[in-house]
C-alpha positions in Angstrom: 162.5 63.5 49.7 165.7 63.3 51.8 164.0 64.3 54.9 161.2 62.0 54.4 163.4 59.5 54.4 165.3 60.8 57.7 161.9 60.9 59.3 161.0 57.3 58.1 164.6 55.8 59.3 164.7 57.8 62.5 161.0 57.1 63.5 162.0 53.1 63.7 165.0 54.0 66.2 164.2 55.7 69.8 166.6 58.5 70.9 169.2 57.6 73.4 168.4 58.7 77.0 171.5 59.8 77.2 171.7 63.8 76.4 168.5 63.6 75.4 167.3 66.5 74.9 169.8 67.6 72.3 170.0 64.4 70.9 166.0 65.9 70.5 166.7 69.0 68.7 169.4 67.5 66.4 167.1 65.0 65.2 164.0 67.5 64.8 166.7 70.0 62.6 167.5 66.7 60.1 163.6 65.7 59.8 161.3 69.6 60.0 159.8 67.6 63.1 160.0 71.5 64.7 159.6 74.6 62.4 162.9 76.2 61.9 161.5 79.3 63.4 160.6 77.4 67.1 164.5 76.1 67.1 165.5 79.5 67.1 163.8 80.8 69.3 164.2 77.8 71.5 168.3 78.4 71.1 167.8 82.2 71.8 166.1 80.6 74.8 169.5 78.5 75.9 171.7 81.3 75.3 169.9 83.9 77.6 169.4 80.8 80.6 173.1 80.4 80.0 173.7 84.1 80.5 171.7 84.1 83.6 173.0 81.6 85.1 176.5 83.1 84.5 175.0 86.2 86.2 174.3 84.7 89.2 177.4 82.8 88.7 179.5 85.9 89.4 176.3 87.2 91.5 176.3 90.3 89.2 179.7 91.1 89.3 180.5 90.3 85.7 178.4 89.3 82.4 181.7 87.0 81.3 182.4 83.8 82.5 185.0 81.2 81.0 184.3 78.8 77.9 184.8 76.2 80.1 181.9 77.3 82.4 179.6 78.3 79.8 179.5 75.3 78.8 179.4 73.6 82.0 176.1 76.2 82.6 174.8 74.8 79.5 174.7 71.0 79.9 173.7 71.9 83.0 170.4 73.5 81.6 170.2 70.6 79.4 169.9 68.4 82.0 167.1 70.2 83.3 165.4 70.1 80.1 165.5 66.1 80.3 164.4 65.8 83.3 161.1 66.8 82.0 161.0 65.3 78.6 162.3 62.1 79.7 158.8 61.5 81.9 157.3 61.6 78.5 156.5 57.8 76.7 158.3 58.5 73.8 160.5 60.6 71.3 156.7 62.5 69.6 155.4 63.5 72.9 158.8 65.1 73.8 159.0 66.8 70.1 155.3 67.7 71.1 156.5 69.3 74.4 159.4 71.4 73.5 157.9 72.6 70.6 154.8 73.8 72.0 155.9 74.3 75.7 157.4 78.0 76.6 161.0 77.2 77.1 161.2 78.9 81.1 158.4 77.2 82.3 159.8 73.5 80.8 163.2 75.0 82.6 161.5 76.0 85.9 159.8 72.4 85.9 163.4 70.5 85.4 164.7 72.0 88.1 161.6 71.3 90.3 162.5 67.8 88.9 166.3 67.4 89.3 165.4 68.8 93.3 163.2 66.6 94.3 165.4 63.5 92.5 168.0 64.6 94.7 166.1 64.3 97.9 164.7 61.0 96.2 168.2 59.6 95.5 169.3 60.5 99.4 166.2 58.8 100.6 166.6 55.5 98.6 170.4 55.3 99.7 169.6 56.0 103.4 166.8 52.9 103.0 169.1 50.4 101.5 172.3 50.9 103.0 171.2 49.4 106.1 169.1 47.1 104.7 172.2 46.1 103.0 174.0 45.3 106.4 173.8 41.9 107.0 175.0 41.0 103.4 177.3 43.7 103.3 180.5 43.5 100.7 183.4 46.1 100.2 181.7 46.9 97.1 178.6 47.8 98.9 180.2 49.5 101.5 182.2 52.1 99.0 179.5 53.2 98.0 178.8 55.3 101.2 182.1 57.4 100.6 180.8 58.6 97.0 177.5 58.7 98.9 179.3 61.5 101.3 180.3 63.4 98.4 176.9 63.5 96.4 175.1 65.0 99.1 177.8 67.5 99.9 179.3 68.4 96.9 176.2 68.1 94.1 174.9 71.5 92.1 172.2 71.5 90.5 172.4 75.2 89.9 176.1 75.2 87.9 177.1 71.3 87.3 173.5 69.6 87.6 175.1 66.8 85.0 178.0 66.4 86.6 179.0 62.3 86.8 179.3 63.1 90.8 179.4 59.1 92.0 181.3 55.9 90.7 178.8 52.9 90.2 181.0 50.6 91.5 178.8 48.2 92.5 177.1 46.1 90.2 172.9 45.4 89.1 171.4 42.8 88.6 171.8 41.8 84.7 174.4 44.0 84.2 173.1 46.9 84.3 174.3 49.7 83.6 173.2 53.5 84.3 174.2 55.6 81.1 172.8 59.0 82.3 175.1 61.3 84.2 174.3 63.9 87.4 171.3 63.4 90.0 169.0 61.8 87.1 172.1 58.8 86.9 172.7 58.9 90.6 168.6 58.4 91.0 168.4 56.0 88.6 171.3 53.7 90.7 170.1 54.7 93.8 166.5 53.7 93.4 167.8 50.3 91.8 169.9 49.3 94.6 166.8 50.1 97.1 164.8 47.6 95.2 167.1 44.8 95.0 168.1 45.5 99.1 164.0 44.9 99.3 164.6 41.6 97.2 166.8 40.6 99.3 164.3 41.3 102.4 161.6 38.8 100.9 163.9 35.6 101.8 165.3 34.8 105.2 168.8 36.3 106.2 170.3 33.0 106.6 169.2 31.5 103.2 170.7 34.3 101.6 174.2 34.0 103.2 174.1 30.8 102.7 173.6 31.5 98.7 176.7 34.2 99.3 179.0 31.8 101.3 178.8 29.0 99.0 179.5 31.5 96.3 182.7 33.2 97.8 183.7 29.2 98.4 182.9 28.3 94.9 185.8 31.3 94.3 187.7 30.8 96.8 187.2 34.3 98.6 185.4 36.0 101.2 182.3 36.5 101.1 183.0 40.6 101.8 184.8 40.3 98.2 182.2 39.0 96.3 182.4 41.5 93.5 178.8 40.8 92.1 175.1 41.8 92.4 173.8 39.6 95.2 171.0 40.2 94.2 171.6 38.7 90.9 172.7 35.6 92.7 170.2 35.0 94.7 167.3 35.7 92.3 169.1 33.3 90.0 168.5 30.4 92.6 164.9 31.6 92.9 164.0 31.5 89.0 165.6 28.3 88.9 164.0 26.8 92.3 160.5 28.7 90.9 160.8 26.4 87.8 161.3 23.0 88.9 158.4 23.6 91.6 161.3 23.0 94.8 160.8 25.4 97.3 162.1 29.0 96.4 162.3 30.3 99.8 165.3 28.0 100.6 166.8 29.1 97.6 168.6 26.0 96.8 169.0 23.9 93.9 169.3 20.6 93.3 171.6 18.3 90.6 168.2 16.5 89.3 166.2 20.1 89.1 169.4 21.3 86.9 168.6 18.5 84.6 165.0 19.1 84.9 165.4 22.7 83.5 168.1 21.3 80.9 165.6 19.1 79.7 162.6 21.4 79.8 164.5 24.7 78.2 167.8 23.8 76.0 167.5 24.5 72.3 164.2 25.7 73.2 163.1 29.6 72.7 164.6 32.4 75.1 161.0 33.7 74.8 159.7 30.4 76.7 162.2 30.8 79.2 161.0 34.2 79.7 157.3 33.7 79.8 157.7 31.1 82.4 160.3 32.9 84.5 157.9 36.2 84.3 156.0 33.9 86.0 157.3 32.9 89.3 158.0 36.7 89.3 154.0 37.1 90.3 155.0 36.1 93.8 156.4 39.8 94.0 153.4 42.2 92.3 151.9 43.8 95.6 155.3 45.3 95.6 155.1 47.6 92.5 158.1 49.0 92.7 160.1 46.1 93.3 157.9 43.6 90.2 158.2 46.8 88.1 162.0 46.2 88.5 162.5 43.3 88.4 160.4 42.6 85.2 163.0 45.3 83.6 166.3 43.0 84.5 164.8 39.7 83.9 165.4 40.0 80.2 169.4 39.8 81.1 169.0 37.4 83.4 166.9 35.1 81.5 170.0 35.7 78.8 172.2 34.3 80.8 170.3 31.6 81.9 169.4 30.4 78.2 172.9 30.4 77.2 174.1 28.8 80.3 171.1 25.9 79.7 172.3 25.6 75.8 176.1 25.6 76.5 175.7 22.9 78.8 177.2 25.0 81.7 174.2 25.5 84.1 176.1 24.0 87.1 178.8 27.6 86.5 175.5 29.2 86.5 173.7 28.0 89.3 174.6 26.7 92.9 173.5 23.3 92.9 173.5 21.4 96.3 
């Protein structure tokens, strides 16, 4: 009966992303999801990838290594594992995977994986640094130190979940990459590639512009503006989008303020949503970069409901 009810319970709540994979096994032990048999042999199955990989460690010199490293060797082999399982849709096709999968071959494809989203991370970097330059911050431009390090200094062998970068620069919405080693450092990477592409659909001057009024509003520079530019500009497109001005400029009138205050406050996030998904159709023969932005838009739109309600657009919005 108990475990009925831990199946029920934990059924209605996804598995964090983070440490996934024995966030995976814990929850199959509470619930019988996997026989208790296949979660031994799948922890026999850790044990000896640890002791291999301590093996090659010491290349053969010793079958000891320290606790410390052990377990270093072993959340690294974790984050192989979720690698794979976390290409899966959901929590019963991973339980489906490592219970019926041999354990090597679900190892030997993670660290296919975590390769290849290493040269994947170095690749989106290399395309949105530069595209970066002419809106350039100190924020941004920090980045390329920690950049330096991650290609020189990553192991995926020994340390693939090592947190090897600061994300010091911000997304749009907030947010915020939980996973650590090359599957974090993909995740950030890829997401500042598609907002430097956002910032390429609208003309260099309109978004400086957006930026030095900003950095004025602040009284700073505009190489100190500590937030997602992104962010900032795509806030003056929703808002432009929705009061039918002309989004390319990116600016924002007092009366189109009022126009959305009147159209949106004590009114339904959901309707700000639908109608800001909207104007987000302008961007869809992009896949990537729609497929993004639809995932921060929730965030955004937050913000923007809150702002309307609390009667503090103009904070939220450059007006002209």
């Amino acid at each position: 009966m108990r475990a009925e009810l831990i199946t029920e319970k934990s059924a209605l709540l996804p598995l964090p992303r983070v440490e996934y994979t024995m966030e995976l096994l814990c929850r199959a032990a509470e619930t019988g999801s996997i026989p208790d048999s296949r979660l031994i042999e799948i922890r026999n199955g850790l044990q000896k990838a640890v002791q291999e990989r301590a093996n090659m460690y010491t290349a053969g010199r010793s079958n000891t290594v320290t606790a410390e490293q052990a377990k270093a060797f072993y959340s690294s082999i974790l984050h192989q594992l979720d690698a794979v399982l976390l290409l899966l849709p959901d929590d019963t096709a991973a339980t489906e995977m490592i219970q019926q999968r041999p354990l090597e071959e679900l190892l030997q494809a993670g660290q296919q994986r975590i390769l290849a989203l290493f040269e994947q991370a170095k690749t989106d970097f290399r395309a949105a640094y530069p595209a970066m330059e002419p809106f350039m911050t100190r924020h941004f431009q920090e980045l390329l130190k920690s950049f330096t390090v991650f290609c020189t200094r990553y192991d995926a062998r020994f340390h693939a979940d090592t947190k090897i970068i600061d994300y010091i620069y911000p997304l749009i919405g907030g947010k915020r990459i939980m996973q650590r080693g090359v599957l974090g450092v993909a995740a950030y990477y890829a997401a500042l590639r598609r907002e430097c592409e956002f910032l390429q659909c609208f003309s260099q001057q309109s978004v400086l512009d957006v930026m030095k009024r900003h950095a004025s509003r602040y009284l700073m520079a505009v190489s100190s503006i500590p937030d997602s530019v992104a962010e900032l500009v795509l806030r003056q497109y929703l808002a432009a989008s929705l009061t039918d001005l002309d989004a390319d400029s990116l600016c924002v009138s007092d009366d189109a303020a009022e126009r959305l205050i009147a159209d949106y406050a004590g009114h339904p996030e959901a309707e700000l949503r639908l109608d800001a998904e909207m104007t987000l159709s302008r961007f869809s023969d992009q896949a990537a970069l729609f497929a993004y932005l639809k995932e921060t838009l929730p965030a955004v739109v937050k913000s923007m409901q809150h702002s309307i309600d609390a009667g503090q657009l103009n904070h939220w919005l450059l007006l002209n």
